[in-house]
DRENZA-382863 format. One record per residue (C-alpha): x negated, y, z negated. Coordinates in pm, whole numbers, plus 32768, in hexadecimal, padded with zeros to 4 digits. Each point is the difference from the previous one (the first is absolute). Layout:
<pts>
> X,Y,Z
...
</pts>
This chain:
<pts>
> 8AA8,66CB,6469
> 805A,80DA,8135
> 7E80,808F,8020
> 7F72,7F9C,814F
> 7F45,7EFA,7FFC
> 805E,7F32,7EA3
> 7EA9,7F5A,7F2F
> 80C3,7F12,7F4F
> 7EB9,7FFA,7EE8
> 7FD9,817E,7FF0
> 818C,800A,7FAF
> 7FE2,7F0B,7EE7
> 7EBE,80AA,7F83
> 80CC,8142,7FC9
> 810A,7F76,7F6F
> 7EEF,7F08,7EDF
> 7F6D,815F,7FDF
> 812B,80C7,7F8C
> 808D,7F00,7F45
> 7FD6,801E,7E93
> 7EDF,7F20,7F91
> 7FB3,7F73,8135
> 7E8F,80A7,8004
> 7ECE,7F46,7F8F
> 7FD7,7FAF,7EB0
> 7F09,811D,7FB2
> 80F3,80F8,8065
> 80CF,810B,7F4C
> 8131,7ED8,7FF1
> 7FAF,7E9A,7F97
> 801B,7F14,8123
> 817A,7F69,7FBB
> 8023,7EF0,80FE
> 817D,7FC4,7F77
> 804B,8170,8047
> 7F7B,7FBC,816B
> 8096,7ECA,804A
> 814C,8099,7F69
> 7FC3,8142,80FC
> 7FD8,7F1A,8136
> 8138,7F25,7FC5
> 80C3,814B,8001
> 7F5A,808F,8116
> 8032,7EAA,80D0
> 816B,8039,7F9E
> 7FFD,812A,8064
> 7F77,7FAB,814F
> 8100,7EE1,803A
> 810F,80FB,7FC2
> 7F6C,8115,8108
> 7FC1,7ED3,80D5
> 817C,7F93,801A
> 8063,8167,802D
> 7F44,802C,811A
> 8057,7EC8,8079
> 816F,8055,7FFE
> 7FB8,814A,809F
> 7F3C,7F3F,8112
> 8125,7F04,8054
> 80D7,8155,8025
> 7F13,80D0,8118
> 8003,7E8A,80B5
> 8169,7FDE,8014
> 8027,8181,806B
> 7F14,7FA5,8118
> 807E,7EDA,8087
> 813D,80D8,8025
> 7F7E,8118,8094
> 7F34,7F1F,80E6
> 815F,7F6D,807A
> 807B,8140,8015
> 7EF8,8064,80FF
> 8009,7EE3,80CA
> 816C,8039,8042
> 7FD0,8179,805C
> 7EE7,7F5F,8100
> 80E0,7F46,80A8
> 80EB,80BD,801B
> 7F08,8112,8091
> 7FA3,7EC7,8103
> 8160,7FF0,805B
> 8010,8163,8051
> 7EAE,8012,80C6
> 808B,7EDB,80C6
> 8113,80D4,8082
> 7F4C,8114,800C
> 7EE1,7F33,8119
> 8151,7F94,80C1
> 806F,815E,803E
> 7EA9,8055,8079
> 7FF0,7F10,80DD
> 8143,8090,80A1
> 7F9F,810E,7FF9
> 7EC9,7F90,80DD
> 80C6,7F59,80DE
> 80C2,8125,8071
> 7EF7,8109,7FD5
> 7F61,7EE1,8112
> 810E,8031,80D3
> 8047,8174,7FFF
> 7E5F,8016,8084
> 8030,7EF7,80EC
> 812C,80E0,808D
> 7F5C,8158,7FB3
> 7EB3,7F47,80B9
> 80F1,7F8E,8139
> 8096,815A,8005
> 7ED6,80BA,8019
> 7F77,7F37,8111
> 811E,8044,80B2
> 7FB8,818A,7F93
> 7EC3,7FC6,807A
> 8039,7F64,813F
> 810A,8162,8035
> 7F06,80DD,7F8B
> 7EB6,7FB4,80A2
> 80A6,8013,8153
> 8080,813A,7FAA
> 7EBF,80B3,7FAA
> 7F59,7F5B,811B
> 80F3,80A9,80AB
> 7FE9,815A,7F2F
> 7E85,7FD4,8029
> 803F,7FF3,818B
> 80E0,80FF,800D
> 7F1B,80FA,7F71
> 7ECE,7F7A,8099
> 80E1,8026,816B
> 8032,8154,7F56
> 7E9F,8066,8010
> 7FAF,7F4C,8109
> 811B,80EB,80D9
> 7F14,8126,7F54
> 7ED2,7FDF,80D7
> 80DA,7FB5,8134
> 80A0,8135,7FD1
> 7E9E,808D,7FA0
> 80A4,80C7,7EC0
> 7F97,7F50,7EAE
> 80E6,80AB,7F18
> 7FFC,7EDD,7ECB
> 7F7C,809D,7EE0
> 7F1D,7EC4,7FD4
> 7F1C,8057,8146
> 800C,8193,7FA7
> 7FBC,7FD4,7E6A
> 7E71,7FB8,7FBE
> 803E,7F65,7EC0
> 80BB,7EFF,80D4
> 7F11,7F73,80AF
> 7FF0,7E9A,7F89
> 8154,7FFD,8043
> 7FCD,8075,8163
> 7F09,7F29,8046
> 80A7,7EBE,7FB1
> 810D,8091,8113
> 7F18,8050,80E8
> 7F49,7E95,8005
> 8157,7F68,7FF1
> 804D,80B3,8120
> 7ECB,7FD4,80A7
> 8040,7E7C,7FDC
> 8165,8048,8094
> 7F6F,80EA,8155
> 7EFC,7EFD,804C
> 8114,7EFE,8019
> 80DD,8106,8121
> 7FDB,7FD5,8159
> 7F88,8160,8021
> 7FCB,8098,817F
> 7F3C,8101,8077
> 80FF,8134,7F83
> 7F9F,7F8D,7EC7
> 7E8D,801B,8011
> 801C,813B,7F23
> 80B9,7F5F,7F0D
> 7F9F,80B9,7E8A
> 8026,7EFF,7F2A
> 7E9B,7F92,803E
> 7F7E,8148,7FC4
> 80D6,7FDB,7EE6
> 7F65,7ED4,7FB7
> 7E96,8095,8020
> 8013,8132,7F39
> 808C,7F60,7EE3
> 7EFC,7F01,800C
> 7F0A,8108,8002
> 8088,80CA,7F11
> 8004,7EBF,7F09
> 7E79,7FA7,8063
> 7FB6,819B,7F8E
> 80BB,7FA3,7ED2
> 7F68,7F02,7FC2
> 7E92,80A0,8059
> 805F,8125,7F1D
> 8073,7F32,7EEF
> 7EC8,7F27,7FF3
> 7F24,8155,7FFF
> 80E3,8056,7ECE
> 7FB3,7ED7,7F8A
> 8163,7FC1,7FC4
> 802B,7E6E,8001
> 8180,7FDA,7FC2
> 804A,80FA,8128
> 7EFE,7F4D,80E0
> 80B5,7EA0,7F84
> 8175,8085,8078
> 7F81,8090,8103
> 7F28,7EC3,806B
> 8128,7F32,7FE0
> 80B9,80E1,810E
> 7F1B,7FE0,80F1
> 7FD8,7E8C,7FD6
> 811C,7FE5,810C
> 7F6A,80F7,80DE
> 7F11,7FB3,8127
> 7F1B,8112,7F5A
> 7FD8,7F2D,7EBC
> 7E93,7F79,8079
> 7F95,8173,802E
> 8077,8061,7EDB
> 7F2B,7EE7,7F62
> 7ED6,8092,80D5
> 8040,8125,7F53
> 7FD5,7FAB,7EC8
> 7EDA,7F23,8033
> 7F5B,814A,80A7
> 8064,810C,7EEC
> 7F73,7ECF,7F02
> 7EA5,8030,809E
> 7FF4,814E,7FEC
> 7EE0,805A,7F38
> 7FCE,7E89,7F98
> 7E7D,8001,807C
> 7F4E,8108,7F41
> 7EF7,7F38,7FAD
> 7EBD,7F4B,808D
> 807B,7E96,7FD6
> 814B,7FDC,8107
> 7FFB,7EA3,7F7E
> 8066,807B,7E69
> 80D3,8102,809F
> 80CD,7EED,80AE
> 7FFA,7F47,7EEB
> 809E,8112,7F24
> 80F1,8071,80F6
> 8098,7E84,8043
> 8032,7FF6,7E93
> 809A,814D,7FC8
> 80E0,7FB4,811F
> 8055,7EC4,7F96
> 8094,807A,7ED4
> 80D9,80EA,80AC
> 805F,7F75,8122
> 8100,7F08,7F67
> 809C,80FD,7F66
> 8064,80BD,815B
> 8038,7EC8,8118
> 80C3,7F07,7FE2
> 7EEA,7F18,80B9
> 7EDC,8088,7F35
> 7F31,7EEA,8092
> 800D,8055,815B
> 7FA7,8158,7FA1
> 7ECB,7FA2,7F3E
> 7F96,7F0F,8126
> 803C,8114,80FE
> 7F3E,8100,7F2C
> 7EED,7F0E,7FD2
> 7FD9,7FB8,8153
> 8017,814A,804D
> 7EDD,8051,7F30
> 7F25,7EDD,808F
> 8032,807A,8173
> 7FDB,8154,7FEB
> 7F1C,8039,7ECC
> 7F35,7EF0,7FD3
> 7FD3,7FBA,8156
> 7F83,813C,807E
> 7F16,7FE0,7ED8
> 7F7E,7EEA,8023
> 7FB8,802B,8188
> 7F37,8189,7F9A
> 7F4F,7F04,7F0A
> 7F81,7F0E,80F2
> 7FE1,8094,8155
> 7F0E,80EE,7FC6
> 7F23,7EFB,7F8B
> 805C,7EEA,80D6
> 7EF8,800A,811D
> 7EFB,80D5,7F45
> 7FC9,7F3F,7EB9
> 804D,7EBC,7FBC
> 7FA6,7FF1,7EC0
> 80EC,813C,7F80
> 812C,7F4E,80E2
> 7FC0,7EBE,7F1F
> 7FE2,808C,7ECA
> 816F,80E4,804C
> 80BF,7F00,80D5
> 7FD9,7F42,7EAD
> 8044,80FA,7F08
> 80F3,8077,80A8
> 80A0,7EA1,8024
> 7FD6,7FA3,7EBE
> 80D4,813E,7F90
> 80FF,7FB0,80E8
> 8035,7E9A,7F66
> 7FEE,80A9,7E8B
> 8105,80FB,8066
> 80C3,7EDE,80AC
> 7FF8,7F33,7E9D
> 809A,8134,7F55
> 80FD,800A,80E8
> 803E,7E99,7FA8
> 80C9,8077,7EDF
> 8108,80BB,809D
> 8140,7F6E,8091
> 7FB2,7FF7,8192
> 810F,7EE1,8084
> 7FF1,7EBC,8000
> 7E8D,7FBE,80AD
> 7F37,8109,7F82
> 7EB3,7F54,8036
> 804F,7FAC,8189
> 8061,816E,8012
> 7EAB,8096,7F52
> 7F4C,7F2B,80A6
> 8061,805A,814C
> 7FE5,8181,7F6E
> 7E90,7F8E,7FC4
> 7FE6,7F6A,8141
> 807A,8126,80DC
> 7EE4,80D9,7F49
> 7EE4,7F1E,805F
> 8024,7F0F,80D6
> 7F3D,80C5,8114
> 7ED6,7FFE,7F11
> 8016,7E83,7F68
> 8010,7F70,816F
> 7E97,804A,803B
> 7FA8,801B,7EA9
> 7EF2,7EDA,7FE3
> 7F3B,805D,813B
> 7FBB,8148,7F4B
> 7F9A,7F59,7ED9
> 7F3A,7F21,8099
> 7F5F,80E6,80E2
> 7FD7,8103,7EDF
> 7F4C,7EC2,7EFF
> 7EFA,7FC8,811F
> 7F92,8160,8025
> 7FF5,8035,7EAA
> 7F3E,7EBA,7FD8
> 7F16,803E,80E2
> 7FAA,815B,7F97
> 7FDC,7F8A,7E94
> 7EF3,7EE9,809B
> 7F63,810B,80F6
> 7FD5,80DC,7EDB
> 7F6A,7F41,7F13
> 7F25,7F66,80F2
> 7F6D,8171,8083
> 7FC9,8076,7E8C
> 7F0E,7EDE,7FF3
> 7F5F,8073,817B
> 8052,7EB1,8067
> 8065,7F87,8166
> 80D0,7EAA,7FC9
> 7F7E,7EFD,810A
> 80DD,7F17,8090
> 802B,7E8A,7F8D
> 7FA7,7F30,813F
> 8142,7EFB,8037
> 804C,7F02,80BC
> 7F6C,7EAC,805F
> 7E76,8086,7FE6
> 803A,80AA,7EAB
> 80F3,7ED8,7F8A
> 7ECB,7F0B,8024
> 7EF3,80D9,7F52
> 80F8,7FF8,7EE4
> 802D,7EAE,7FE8
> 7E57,7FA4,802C
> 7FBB,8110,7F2E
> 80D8,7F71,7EE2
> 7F81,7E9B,801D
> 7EAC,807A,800E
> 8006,8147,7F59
> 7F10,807B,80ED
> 802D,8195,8058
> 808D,7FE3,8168
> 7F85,8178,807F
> 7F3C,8129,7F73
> 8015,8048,7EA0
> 8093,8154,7F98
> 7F85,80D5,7F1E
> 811C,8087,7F27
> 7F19,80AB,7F1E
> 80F2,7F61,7EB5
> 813F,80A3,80A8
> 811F,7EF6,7FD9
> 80FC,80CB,80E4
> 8117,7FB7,7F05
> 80A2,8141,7F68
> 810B,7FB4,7F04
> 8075,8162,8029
> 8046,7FA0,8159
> 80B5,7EB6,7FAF
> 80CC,810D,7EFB
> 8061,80CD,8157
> 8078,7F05,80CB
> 80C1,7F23,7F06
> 80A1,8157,7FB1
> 8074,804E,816E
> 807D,7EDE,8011
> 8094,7FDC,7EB5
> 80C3,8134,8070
> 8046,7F4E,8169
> 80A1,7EDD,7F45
> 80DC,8105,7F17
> 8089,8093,8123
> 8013,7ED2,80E2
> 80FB,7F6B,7ECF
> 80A5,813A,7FDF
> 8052,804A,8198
> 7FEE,7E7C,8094
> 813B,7F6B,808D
> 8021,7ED3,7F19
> 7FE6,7F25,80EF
> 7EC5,809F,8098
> 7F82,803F,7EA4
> 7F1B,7EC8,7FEB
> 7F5D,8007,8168
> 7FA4,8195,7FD2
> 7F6A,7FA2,7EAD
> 7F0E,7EE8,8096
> 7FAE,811A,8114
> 7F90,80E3,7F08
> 7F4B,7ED6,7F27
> 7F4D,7F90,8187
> 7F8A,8175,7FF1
> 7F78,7FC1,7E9A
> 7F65,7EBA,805E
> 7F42,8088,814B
> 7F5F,8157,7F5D
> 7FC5,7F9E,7E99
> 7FC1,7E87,8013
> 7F52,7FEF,8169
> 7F90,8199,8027
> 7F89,8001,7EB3
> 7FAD,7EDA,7F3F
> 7F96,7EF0,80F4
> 7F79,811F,8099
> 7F03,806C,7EC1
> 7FF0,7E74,7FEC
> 7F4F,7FCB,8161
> 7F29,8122,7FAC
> 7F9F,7F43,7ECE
> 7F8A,7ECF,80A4
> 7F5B,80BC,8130
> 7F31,80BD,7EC8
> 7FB2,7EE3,7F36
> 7EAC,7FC8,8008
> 7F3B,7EB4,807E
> 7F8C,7F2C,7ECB
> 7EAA,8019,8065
> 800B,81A9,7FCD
> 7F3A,8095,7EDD
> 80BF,80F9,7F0A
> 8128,7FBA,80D8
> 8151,810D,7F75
> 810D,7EE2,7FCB
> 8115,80E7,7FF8
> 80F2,7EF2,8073
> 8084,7FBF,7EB3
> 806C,8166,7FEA
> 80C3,7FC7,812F
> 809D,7E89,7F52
> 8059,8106,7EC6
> 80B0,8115,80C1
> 80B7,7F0B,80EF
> 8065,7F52,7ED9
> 80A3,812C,7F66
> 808D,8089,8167
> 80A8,7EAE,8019
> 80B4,7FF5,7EB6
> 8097,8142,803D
> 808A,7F84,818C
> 8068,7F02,7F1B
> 80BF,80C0,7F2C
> 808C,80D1,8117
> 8068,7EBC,80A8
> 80D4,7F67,7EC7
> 8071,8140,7F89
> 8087,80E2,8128
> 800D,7EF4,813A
> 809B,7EE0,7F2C
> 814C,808B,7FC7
> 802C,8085,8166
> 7FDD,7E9A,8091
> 8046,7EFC,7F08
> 8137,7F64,8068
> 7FA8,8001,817E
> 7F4C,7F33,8113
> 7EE4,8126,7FF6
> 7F8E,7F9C,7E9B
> 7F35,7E9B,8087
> 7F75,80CC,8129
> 7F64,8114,7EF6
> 7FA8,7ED4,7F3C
> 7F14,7F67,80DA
> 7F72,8152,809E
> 7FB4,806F,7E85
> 7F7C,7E6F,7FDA
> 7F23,801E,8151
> 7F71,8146,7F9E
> 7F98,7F7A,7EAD
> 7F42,7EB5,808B
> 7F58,80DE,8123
> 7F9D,80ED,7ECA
> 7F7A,7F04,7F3A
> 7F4F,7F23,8123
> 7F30,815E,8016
> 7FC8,801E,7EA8
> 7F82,7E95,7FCE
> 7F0F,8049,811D
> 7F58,812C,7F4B
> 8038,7F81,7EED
> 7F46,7ED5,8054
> 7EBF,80E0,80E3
> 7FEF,80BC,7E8F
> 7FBC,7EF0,7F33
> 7EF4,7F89,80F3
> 7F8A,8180,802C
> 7FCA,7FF2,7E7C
> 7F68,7E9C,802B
> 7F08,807C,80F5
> 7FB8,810F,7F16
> 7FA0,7F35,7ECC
> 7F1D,7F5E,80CB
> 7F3E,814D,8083
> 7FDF,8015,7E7C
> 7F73,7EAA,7FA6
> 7F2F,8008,815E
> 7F78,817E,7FB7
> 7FEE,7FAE,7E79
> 7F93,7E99,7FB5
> 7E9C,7FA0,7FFA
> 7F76,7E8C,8031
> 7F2F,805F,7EB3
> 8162,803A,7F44
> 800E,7E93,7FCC
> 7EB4,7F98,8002
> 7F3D,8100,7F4C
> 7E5B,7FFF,7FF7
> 7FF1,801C,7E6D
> 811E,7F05,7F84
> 7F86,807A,7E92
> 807D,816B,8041
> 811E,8017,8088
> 80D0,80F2,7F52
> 8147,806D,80E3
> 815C,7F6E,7FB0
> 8078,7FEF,8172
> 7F7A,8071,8131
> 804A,8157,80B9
> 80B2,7F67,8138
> 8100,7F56,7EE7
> 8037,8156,7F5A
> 8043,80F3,8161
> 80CD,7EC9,808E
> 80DC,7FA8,7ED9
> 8017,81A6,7FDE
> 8063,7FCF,8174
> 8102,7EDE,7FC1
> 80B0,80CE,7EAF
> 8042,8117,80D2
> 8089,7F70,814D
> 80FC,7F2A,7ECD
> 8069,8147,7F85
> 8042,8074,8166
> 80C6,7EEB,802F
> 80C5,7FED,7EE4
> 807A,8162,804D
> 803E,7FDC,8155
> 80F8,7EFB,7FF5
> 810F,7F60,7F17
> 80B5,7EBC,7F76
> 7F95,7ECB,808A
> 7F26,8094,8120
> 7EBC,80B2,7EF8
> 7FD0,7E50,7F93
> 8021,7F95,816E
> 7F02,80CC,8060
> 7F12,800D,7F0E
> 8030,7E7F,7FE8
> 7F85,8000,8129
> 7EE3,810E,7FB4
> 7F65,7F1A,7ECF
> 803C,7EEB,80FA
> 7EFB,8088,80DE
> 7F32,8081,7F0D
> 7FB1,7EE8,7F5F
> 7FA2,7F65,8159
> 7F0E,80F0,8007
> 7F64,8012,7EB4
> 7FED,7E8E,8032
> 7F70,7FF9,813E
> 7EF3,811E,7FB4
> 7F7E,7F2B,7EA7
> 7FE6,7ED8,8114
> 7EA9,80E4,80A7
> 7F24,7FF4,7EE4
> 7F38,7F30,7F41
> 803A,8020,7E95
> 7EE2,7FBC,7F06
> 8075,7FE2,7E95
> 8012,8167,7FA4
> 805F,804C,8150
> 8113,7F48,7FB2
> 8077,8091,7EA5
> 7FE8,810A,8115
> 8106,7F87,80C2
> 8111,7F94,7EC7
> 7FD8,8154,7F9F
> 8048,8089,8175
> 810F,7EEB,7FE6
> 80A2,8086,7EF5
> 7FFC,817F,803C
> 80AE,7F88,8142
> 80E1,7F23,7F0B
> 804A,8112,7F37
> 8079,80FE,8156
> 80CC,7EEA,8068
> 80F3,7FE8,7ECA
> 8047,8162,8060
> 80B7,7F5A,8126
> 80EB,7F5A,7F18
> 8026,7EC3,80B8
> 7FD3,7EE8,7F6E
> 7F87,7F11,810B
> 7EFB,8100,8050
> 7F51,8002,7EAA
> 7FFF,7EA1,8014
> 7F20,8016,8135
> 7F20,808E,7F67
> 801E,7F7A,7ED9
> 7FB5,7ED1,80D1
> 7EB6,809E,806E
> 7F80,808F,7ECC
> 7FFA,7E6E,7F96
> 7F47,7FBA,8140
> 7EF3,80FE,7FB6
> 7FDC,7F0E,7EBD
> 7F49,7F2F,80DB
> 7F13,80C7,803C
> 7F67,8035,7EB7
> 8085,7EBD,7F3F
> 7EE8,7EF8,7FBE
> 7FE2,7EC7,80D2
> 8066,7F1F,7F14
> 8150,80CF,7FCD
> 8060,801E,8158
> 80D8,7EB7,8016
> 809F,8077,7EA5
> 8064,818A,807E
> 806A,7F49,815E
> 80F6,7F31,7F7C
> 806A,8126,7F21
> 8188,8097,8023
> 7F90,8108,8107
> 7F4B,7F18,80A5
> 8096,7EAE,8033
> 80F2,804D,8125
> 7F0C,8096,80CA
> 7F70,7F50,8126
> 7EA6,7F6C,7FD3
> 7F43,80AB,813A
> 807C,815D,7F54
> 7F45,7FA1,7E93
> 7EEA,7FB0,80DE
> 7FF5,8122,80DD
> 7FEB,8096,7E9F
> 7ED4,7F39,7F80
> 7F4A,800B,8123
> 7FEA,815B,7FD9
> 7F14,7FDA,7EDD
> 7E90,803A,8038
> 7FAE,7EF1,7F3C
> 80E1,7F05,80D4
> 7EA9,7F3F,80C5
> 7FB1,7F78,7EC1
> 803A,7E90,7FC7
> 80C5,800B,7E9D
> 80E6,80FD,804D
> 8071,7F07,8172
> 7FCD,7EEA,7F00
> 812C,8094,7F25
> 80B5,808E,80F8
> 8043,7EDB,80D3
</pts>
């Protein structure tokens, strides 16, 4: 019963099993229910009796802990009771431990107020002491004879000092020792203070620091230590990493000797700006100043871009309050004598170098440039020459040379890349967009004008008239490498001018100089454009004129004719594939359809208007649909679709030329056919040789 935890059915099934004949009937023992029963009544007996037993024993712990319960609750209160008093002599006790401070306070101001008098006066008394010492001129204190005294001493001395400056001194007085006194103590600390740092003992050099800090001689003693720090600070080749180092070394120590380590570290940085860096930077740039520009450039911003770096480390360390004003200014002091002029060098430096890269170029090629006529004369030529695209002038022979060099273009974009670089870099920001539209005018004049309209007028001058036989049209290699030139001014413009002048007035004015440049450019390139296409024009018509025969089309033996398409249709349309291909690779996007839009345009004018000069008979005419289509078949290399349907167009006129009479009102009235105007299907069929004859009028009309 007292097993932990109770199965009421696993208790009773021990107690059927050892019960005599309370197994199953095919046990050892019969099963004897009455036996069982008999077993349980006494064992629930049993139970009732161990039941009121415990009860009773139950009943007894409850009443022995109610009493002790009552028992303890008394003993707490009474413990209350006693805490009570206990808390009211504390607080008395407070009261008057209150009260004896308050009186032990009041007494020892009034100690206090005795007592500091009285060393005031002690302190007088032996300062009057020492003071009578160096009138009498005998110091016989042990503090100004013992050595190991000497922080004592000096703390006399200064006080002293303070005290003698105060006297109305006269003349007899003049030789007064206390300021020698005063100065061979305060050199004494200083080559204490030198030797210690050499020692590279930091607690000494903190006491003694903190001595001198009252002395006159504390700024020399911090010139001391900011000399002894750069002792063998620049051993190497870069001043600016050795700076570097030496500010951070420094820095670490220095706030561990002054009291005002950021004065130090200010006066040690300066230091090492207007001595060090300064005379560096002036051997740097002097020597190159007047003799070559270029070198000055290239070191006046290298060596101001170190500066700036070194500046931003510096950044770090604890300087003051304004420690941007004050390296800025540091900055300043270096090279101001070299930014005030800087952009007229620059500027004078990118046209040189401009010009020579032009000059170059343009004697490797044993070329003399001629000058482009302006004004009021040349002005008009320009304007009759593009209405009427007539040559205004002699022709030049260029012999195929376009005058554009990309490796040229690569020069100048790269001086002036650099020019932009250091114009950001050494620009007052306020001057920093009107410099950069300097250097982009300078850009503009020798690559734009120099250079490109320059190759561009040479172009024009050399393209041919469209009456010229094997005529070199080399103008489209000129279109191509102007093309490419212009993408990469482009690029130059977005990428390095863009950011120098985007939020200021200068960004409209570059705007519509880079917008002007572009329109002259292309009004150029139209017009050569334009003289090409007629060049080639003229050309194809050498061909048809040199190549085509009147018997093509009206051949002697109709019955033996065995040619697909004539030989002028094979050299022109071999022609016409080649000056596409030329095309296609001389130009991009939108402009390669424009222009060869315009190409098919024209040559379909005059494919039509060379079938228009013969008379076709029938196989003459089969003649001419095969011509037709060969020229068909070059024209879908153009890839425009209004041009194939041009000559689609005319491959259904040449119909007409072969169809039979009584078809001619059917195939007119056909798809091709039906929007075209009736004096053009006429032109057509009057072109047949058999047109005189009655019938064929008869159906016709």
């Amino acid at each position: 019963l007292a097993s932990e935890p109770f199965v009421a059915d696993e208790y009773i099934e021990r107690l059927v099993w050892r019960t005599p004949g309370g197994g199953s009937r095919g046990g050892p023992e019969a099963f004897d229910p009455k036996r069982l029963l008999e077993e349980f009544v006494n064992h629930i007996q049993e139970l009732q009796i161990m039941d009121e037993r415990i009860q009773r024993k139950v009943e007894k712990l409850e009443q022995q802990c109610q009493k002790e319960a009552k028992e303890f609750a008394k003993k707490v209160q009474e413990l209350q009771k006693s805490n009570q008093v206990a808390f009211q002599h504390f607080q008395e006790l407070d009261e008057h431990i209150s009260y004896v401070a308050t009186k032990v306070c009041h007494l020892g101001d009034q100690l206090e107020g005795v007592n500091t008098p009285r060393q005031r006066a002690v302190e007088a008394q032996k300062l009057m002491k020492y003071f009578n010492e160096f009138l009498d001129g005998e110091l016989k204190s042990d503090v100004f004879t013992n050595s190991e005294k000497i922080k004592e001493a000096a703390d006399i001395i200064q006080k002293l000092h303070l005290i003698a400056q105060e006297l109305p001194f006269d003349r007899q007085f003049d030789d007064f020792p206390l300021l020698g006194k005063y100065h061979d103590l305060e050199c004494q600390l200083i080559q204490e203070f030198t030797s210690a740092q050499r020692r590279g003992e930091i607690s000494r050099m903190r006491e003694v620091a903190a001595v001198l800090l009252h002395f006159k001689g504390y700024s020399h003693c911090v010139d001391v230590y900011i000399k002894q720090c750069q002792e063998g600070a620049y051993l190497r080749n870069d001043i600016f990493e050795d700076a570097a180092i030496l500010c951070q070394r420094v820095n670490k120590q220095v706030g561990d000797i002054f009291s005002n380590p950021e004065t130090v570290l200010a006066k040690l940085i300066q230091n090492v700006f207007e001595s060090k860096l300064q005379s560096f930077v002036k051997d740097q740039l002097e020597e190159c100043r007047k003799s070559d520009a270029e070198q000055y450039l290239k070191n006046l911003y290298d060596l101001y871009t170190r500066t700036t770096n070194l500046s931003s480390k510096l950044m770090e360390f604890n300087l003051g309050t304004d420690k941007q004003t004050f390296l800025s200014k540091l900055i300043k002091s270096i090279f101001i004598s070299y930014l005030e002029n800087y952009i007229e060098v620059e500027i004078g430096y990118l046209k040189s170098r401009s010009a020579m890269i032009l000059q170059r170029y343009y004697d490797s090629k044993n070329h003399q440039k001629r000058s482009i006529g302006t004004g009021g004369i040349q002005d008009l030529k320009e304007r009759i020459r593009q209405r009427t695209n007539l040559p205004l002038g002699p022709s030049i022979d260029t012999h195929g040379e376009t005058f554009l060099s990309q490796e040229v273009v690569v020069n100048l974009l790269q001086e002036t890349k650099q020019a932009f670089e250091r114009c950001h870099r050494l620009s007052d920001p306020s001057d920093l967009p009107r410099n950069a539209f300097k250097i982009f005018t300078i850009l503009v004049e020798f690559l734009c004008i120099e250079h490109i309209d320059y190759a561009l007028e040479t172009g024009l001058a050399g393209i041919p008239s469209s009456d010229s036989r094997n005529a070199n049209l080399y103008f489209l290699d000129v279109v191509q490498q102007a093309n490419t030139i212009f993408h990469l001014f482009d690029k130059q413009f977005n990428d390095h001018l863009m950011p120098l002048i985007s939020s200021s007035p200068k960004l409209s004015e570059c705007l519509q100089k880079k917008k002007e440049i572009i329109e002259q450019m292309e009004m150029k390139l139209d017009t050569g454009i334009d003289r090409t296409l007629n060049c080639m024009i003229g050309q194809m018509k050498h061909i048809l004129a040199a190549e085509q025969k009147k018997t093509d089309f009206k051949p002697e033996d109709e019955n033996n004719v065995l040619i697909q398409y004539t030989n002028a249709c094979v050299k022109v349309c071999a022609y016409v594939r080649k000056q596409v291909e030329k095309i296609k690779n001389s130009m991009d996007g939108k402009n390669v359809d424009t222009v060869l839009m315009e190409l098919g345009v024209r040559f379909h004018r005059l494919i039509y208007e060379h079938l228009q000069q013969y008379s076709y008979g029938y196989m003459g005419g089969m003649l001419a649909i095969c011509d037709v289509a060969e020229y068909r078949k070059c024209a879908k290399d153009f890839k425009i679709p209004m041009v194939l349907h041009l000559f689609d167009t005319l491959h259904a006129l040449c119909n007409l030329l072969v169809v039979a009479p009584d078809n001619l009102k059917q195939v007119c009235s056909g798809e091709q056919l039906a929007n075209l105007d009736k004096n053009i299907l006429h032109a057509f069929v009057q072109l047949r040789a058999d047109y005189r004859s009655a019938r064929l009028a008869r159906h016709f009309s």
